[in-house]
N, C-alpha and C positions, 0 to 999 in steps of 0.2 A: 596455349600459353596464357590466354588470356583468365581460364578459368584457374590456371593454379595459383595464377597471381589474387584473385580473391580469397583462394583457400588458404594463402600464406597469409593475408591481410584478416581473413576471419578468426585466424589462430594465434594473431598476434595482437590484433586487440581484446585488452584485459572486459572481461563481462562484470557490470555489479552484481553485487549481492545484495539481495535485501532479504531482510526480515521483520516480520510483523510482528507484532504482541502485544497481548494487551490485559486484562485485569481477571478478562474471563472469557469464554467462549458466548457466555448468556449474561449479556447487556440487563439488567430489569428497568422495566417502565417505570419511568419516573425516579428515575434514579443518575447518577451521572455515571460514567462509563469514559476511563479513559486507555488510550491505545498508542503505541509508539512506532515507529517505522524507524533503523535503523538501517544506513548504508555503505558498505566496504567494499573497496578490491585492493585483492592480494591484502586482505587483512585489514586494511587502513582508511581511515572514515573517507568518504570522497564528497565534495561539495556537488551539489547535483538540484534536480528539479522531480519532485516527488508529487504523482497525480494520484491522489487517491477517490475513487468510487466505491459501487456497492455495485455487485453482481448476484443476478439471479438464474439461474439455468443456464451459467453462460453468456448471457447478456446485463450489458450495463443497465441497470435502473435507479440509479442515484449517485448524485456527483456530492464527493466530502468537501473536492476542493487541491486546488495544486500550490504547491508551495516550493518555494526558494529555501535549496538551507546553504550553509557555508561548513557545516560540522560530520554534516553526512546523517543526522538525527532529526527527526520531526515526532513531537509529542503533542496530543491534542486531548481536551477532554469532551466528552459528546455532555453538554448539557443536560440537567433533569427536566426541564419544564422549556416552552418557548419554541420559536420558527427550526431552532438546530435540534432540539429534542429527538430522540424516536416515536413515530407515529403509533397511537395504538394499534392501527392495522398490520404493522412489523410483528407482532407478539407470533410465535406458532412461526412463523415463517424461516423458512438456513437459507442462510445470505453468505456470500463471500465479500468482507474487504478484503479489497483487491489495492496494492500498491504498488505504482510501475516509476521505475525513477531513471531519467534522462542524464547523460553529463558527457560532454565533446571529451572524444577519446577512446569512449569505453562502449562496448554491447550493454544496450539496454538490459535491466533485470527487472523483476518482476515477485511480488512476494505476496503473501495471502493468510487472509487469517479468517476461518466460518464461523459464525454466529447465527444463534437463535435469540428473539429477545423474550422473556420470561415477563411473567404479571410480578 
């Protein structure tokens, strides 16, 4: 009893959708680089909370930053130069952003976009 009543609760609530994109898959140093997170269910933006990192084999190695939206859209430009810049050690390296977005209601969703950054 107990577990179908999860299964009807798991099937009834709507999962977001995100999607990542961005200007390229190859970021160049020293250059700015910017990247969008879009979020829907059942089509329609949802206001939500959008934690974006960097993943390497699977594991988290760098935090973008999590943010609040109200439109369901989060757009950011990664810097050329400065503390948010890409590191020269990133060059040669596939990385995944990784964007997972929260909001009361709905299954978590999760979206991803891999990059390597270029000289």
């Amino acid at each position: 009893m107990f577990r179908a009543l999860l299964v009807a609760l798991a099937i009834a609530t709507p999962k977001l959708h995100v999607v990542v994109t961005a200007q390229s898959h190859h970021p160049v140093l020293h250059k700015t680089w910017s990247y969008e997170v879009q979020v829907t269910a059942n089509g329609k933006p949802v206001a939500c909370k959008i934690h974006v990192q960097v993943f390497f084999n699977g594991f988290s190695v760098g935090e973008v930053g999590t943010h609040v939206v109200k439109n369901g859209v989060w757009k950011e430009t990664i810097p050329a130069t400065g503390k948010n810049a890409f590191p020269p050690a990133a060059i040669g390296q596939h990385v995944v952003w990784h964007a997972i977005a929260t909001a009361k209601g709905y299954a978590t969703g999760v979206g991803i976009w891999p990059i390597s950054v270029v000289k």
